[in-house]
C-alpha positions as CSV (number, residue, x, y, z in Angstrom):
1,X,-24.5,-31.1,-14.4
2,X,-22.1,-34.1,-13.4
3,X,-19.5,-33.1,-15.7
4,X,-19.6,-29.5,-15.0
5,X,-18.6,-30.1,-11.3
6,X,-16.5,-32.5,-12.5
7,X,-14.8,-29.9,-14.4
8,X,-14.9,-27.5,-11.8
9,X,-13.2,-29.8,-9.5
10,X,-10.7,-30.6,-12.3
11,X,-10.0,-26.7,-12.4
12,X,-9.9,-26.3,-9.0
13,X,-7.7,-29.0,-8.3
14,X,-4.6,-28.0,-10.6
15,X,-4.8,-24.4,-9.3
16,X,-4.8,-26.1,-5.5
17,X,-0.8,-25.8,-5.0
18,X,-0.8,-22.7,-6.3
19,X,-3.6,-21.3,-4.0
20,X,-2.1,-23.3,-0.9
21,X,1.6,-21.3,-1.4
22,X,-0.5,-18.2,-1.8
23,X,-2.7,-19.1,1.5
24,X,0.6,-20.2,3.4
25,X,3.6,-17.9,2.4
26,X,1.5,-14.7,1.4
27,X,-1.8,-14.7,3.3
28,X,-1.0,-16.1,6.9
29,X,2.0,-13.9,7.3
30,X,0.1,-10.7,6.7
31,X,-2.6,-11.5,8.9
32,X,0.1,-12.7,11.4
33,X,2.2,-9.0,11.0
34,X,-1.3,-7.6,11.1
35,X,-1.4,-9.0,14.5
36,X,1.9,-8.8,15.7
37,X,2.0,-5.4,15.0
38,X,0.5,-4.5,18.2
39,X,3.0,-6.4,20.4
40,X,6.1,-5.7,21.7
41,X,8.2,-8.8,20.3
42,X,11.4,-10.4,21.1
43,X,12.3,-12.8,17.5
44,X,15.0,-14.2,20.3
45,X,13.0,-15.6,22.9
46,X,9.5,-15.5,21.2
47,X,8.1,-13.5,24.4
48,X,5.5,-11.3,23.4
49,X,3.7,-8.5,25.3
50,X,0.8,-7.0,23.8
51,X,0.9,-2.7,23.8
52,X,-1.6,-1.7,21.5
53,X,-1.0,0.9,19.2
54,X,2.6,2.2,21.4
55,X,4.8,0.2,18.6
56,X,3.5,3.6,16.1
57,X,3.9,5.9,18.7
58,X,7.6,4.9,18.7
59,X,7.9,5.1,15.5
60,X,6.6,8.2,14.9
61,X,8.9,10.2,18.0
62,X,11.4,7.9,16.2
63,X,13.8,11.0,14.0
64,X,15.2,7.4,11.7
65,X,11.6,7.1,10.3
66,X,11.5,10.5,9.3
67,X,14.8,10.5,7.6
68,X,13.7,7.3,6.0
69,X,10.3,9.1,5.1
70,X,12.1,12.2,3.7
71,X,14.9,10.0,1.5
72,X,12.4,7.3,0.3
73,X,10.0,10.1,-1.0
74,X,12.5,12.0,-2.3
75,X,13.8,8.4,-4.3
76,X,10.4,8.0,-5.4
77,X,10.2,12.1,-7.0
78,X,13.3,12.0,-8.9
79,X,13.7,8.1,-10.3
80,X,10.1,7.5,-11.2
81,X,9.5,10.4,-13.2
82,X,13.1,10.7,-15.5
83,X,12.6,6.5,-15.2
84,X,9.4,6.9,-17.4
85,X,10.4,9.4,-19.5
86,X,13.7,7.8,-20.4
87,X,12.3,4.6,-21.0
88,X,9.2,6.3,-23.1
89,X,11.3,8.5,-25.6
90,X,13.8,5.3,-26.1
91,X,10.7,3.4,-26.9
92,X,9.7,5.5,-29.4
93,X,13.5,5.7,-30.9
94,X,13.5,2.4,-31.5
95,X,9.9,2.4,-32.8
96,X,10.5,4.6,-35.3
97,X,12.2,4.3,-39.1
98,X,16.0,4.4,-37.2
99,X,17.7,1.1,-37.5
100,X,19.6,0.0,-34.9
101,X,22.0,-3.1,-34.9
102,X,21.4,-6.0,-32.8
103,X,24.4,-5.8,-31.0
104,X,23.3,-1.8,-29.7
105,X,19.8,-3.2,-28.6
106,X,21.3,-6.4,-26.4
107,X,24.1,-4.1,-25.0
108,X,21.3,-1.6,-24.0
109,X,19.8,-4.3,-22.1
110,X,21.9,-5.6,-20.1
111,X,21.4,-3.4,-17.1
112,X,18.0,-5.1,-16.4
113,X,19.3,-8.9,-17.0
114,X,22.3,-7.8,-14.4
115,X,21.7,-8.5,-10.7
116,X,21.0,-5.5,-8.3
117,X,23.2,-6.6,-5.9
118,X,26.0,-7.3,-8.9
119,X,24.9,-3.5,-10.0
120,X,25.9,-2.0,-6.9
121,X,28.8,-3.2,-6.4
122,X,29.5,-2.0,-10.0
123,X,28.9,1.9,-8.9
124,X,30.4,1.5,-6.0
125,X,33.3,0.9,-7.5
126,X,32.8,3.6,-9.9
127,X,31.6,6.0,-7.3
128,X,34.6,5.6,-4.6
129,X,36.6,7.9,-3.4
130,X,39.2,6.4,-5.8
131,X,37.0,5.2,-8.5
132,X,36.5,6.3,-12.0
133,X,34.2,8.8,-11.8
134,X,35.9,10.4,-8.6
135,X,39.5,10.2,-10.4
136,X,37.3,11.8,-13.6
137,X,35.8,14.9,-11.7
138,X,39.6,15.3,-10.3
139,X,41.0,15.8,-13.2
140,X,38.2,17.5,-14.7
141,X,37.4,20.2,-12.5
142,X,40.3,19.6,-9.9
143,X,38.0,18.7,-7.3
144,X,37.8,15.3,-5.6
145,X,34.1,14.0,-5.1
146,X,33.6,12.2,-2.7
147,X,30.4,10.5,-3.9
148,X,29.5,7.7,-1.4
149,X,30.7,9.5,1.8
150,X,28.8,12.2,0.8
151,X,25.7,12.9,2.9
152,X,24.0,15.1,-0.1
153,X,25.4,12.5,-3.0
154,X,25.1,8.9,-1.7
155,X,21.9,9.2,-2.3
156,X,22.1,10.3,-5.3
157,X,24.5,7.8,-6.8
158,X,21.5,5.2,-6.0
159,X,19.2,6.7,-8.0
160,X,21.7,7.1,-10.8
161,X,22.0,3.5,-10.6
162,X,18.0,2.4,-10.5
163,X,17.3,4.5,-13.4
164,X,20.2,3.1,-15.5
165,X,19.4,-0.6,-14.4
166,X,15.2,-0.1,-14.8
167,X,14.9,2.0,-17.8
168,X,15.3,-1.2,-20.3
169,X,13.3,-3.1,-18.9
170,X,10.4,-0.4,-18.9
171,X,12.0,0.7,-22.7
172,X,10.5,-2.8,-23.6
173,X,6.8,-2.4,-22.0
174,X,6.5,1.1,-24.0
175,X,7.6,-0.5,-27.1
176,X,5.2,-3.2,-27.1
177,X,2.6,-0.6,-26.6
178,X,3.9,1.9,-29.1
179,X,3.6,-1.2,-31.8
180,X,0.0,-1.8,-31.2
181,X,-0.9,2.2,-32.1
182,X,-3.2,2.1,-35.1
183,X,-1.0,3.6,-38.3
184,X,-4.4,5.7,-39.0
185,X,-4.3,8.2,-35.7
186,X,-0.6,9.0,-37.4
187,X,-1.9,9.5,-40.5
188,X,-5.3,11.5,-39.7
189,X,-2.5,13.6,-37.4
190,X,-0.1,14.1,-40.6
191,X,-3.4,15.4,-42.3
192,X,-4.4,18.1,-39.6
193,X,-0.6,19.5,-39.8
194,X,0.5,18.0,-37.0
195,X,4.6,17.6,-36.9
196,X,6.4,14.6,-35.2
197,X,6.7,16.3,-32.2
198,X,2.6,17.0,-32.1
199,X,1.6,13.3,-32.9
200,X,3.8,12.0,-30.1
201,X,2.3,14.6,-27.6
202,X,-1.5,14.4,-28.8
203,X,-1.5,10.7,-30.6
204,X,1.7,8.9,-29.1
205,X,1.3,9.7,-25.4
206,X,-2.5,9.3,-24.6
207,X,-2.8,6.2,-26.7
208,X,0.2,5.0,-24.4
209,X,-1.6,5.8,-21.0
210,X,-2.3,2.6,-19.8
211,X,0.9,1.4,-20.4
212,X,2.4,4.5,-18.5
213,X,0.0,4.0,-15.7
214,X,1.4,0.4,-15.9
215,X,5.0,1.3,-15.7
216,X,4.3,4.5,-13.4
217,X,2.7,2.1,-10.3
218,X,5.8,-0.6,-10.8
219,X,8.1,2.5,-10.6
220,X,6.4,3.7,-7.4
221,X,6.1,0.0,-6.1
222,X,10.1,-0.8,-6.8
223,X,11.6,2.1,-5.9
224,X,9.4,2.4,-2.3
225,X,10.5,-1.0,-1.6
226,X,14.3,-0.1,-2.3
227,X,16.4,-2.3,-0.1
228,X,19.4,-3.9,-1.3
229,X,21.0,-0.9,-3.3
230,X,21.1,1.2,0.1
231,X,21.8,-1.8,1.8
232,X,25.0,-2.8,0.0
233,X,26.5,0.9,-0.4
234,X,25.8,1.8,3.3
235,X,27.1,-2.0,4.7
236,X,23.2,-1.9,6.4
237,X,23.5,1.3,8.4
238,X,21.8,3.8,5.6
239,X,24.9,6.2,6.3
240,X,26.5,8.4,5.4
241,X,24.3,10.2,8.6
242,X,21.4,8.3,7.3
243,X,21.6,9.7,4.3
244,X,20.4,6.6,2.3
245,X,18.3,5.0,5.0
246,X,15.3,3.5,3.2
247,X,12.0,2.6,4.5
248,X,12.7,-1.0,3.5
249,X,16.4,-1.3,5.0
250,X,14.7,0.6,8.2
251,X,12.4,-1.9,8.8
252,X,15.5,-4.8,8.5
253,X,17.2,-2.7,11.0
254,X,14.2,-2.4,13.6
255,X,13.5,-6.5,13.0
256,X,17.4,-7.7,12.7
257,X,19.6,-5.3,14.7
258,X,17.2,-4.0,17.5
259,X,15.5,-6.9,18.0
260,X,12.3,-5.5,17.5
261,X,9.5,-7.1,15.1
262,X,6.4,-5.3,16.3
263,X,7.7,-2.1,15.2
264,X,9.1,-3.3,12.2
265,X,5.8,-4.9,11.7
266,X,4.0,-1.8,12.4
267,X,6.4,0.2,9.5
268,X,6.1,-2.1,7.4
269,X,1.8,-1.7,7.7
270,X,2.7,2.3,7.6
271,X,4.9,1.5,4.3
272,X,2.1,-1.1,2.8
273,X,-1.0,2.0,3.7
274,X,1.5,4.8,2.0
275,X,1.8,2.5,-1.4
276,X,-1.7,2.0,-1.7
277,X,-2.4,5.5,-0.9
278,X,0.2,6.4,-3.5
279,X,-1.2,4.5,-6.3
280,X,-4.7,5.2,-5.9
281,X,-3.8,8.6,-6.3
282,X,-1.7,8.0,-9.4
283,X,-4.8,6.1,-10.7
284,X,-7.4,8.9,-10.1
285,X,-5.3,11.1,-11.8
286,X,-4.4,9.4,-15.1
287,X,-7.7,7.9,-15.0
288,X,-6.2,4.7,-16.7
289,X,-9.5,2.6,-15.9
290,X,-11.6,5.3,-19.2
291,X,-8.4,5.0,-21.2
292,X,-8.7,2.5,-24.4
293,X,-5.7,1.9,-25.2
């Protein structure tokens, strides 16, 4: 009995630091925002006034949240989607008998071992009113884009950019997944008929559900968190006409430039509730927890 608490302790006492930075830099500050989030605060002069539930009110009557609702949702849509696909049917390129050099594989990563800040400033240059792509669609079509001024592109360009930076990355997680299919579904398909396009769609893809469950919530996660990217291409205002104003980089601009953390507090609960709403959902409708992989 002595030396199993003696263990126990011994467990205990090397996970310690790593459930004391959890305790201090994770759990106090949510329960702190959780709290703060009904005060009016001033992060200048520390004064706080307590006004219940107004701080949502605000938000709410508030048409920036709304744009930040409308262009975070509409991120989420169209990158998490073509993200998964993307990264699924690469995977299973590369899993199957096509050899590809070394040199094609490490190029192909390199979009995920690159910074995102370094990545932005790698489309914005690209996507400038005198960039390549802009000089491109000039002489092209005759027309000059302008991508990164424009309210319905700007956007756009972001999502462009996410999808090329996380689609490696997620390539990787469906290949691992793809390699630990048992050869005998393929060949019990190849009996019944089924062509290559069958056994991905009826053997392939279901086998690969909790991966794509897996890579589906991280997608959702990521890309409702988006900060930087619109950060960096707006210079922190989410222009052009808040066209790329992010829940994220609102919540920055309620703390940081209006002086306001009980309301950015408050969003960021709002943005916290919407994710694990979100992914529940997802959960419940893949059912990844009766899936054996």
């Amino acid at each position: 009995m002595g030396n199993k608490r003696y263990l126990n302790f011994q467990g205990y006492s090397f996970m310690m630091p790593a459930l004391l930075a959890i305790l201090f830099f994770t759990i106090v500050p949510v329960v702190y925002a959780f709290f703060m989030m009904f005060y009016k605060v001033d992060i200048l002069s520390g004064a706080r006034t307590f006004i219940g539930l107004d701080n949502f009110r605000k938000i709410f009557e508030d048409p920036k949240f709304w744009a930040s609702f409308t262009n975070t949702f509409r991120y989420v849509l169209v990158v998490v989607p073509i993200q998964t696909i993307i990264a699924m049917a690469l995977a299973a390129l590369l899993n199957s008998k096509i050899n590809f050099s070394r040199g094609f594989l490490t190029i192909m990563f390199i979009p995920t071992l690159t910074s995102s800040s370094a990545m932005t400033l790698i489309f914005m240059w690209l996507f400038n009113n005198n960039g390549l792509m802009a000089n491109m669609m000039e002489q092209l079509f005759g027309t000059k884009v302008e991508f990164l001024t424009n309210p319905s592109l700007a956007l756009t360009v972001i999502m462009a950019m996410n999808i090329f930076s996380t689609v490696p990355h997620f390539m990787v997680v469906f290949l691992s997944g793809l390699q630990d299919i048992p050869d005998s579904l393929y060949e019990a398909a190849s009996l019944d008929g089924a062509n290559s396009f069958k056994k991905f769609l009826h053997v392939t893809v279901p086998q690969l559900m909790p991966i794509s469950f897996y890579v589906i919530t991280m997608g959702l996660v990521g890309c409702f968190q988006i900060f930087d990217q619109a950060f960096i291409l707006s210079g922190g205002t989410g222009g052009p006409q808040n066209s790329t104003l992010t829940f994220s980089l609102y919540i920055y601009q309620l703390a940081f430039t209006s002086n306001d953390m009980g309301r950015a507090t408050a969003l960021a609960f709002v943005l916290g509730t919407i994710i694990f709403a979100v992914t529940y959902i997802v959960n419940k409708l893949l059912k990844a927890d009766e899936v054996n992989g």
